[in-house]
C-alpha positions in Angstrom: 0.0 0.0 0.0 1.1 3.7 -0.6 -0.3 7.1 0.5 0.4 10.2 -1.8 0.1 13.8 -0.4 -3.9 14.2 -1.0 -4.3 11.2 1.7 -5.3 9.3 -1.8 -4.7 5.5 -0.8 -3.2 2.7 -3.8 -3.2 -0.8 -3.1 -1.3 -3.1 -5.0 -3.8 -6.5 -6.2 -0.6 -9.3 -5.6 -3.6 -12.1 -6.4 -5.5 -9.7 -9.0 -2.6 -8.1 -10.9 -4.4 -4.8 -10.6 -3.6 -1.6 -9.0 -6.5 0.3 -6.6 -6.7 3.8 -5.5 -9.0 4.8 -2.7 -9.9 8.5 -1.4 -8.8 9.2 2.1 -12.2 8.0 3.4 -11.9 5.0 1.9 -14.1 5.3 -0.9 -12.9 3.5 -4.5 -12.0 6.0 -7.1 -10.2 3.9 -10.0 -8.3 0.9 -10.4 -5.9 -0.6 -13.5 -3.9 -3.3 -14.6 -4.7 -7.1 -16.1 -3.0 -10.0 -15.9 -0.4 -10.1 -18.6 3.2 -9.0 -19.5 3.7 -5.7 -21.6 5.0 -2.6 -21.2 1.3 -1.1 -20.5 -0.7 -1.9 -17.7 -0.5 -5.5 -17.6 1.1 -7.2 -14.5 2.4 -10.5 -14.1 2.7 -10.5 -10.2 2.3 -7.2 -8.5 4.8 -7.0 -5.3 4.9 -3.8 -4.3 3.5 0.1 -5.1 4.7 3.1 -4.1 3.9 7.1 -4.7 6.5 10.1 -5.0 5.9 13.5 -4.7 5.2 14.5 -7.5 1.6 12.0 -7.8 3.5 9.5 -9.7 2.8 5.7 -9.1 5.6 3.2 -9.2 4.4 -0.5 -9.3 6.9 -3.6 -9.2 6.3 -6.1 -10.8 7.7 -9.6 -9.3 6.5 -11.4 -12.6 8.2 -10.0 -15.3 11.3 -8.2 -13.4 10.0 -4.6 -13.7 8.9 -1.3 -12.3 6.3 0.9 -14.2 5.8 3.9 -13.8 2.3 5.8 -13.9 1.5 9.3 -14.4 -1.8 10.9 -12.6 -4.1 10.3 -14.9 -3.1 6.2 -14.6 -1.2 5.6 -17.9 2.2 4.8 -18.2 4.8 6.6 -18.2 
């Protein structure tokens, strides 16, 4: 799990290779990802997520021996 500066919360899906992003009350806001290996938002086995600064989402992925990167609006980048 991460917390970016809004309070926002992202949960990185290890069984449903998906990312999830939560408002600070808890309410669901979007999610992304599928099972699959690309350089889009396909996930082979999600291990860990994290948020810098700036909003941007980094999610490792165990599967396929990668970090992505995400922009705010959720695509890649």
């Amino acid at each position: 799990m991460a917390v970016d500066a809004s309070g926002n919360v992202y949960v990185a899906g290890h069984g449903n290779d998906r990312i999830q992003k939560f408002d600070s009350n808890g309410k669901f806001i979007t999610a992304w990802g599928s099972h699959g290996i690309n350089n889009g938002g396909q996930f082979s086995v999600v291990a860990d997520v994290t948020v810098d600064s700036t909003g941007h989402v980094y999610v490792s992925d165990y599967g396929d021996n990668t970090v992505k990167v995400f922009g705010l609006d959720a695509k890649i980048g």
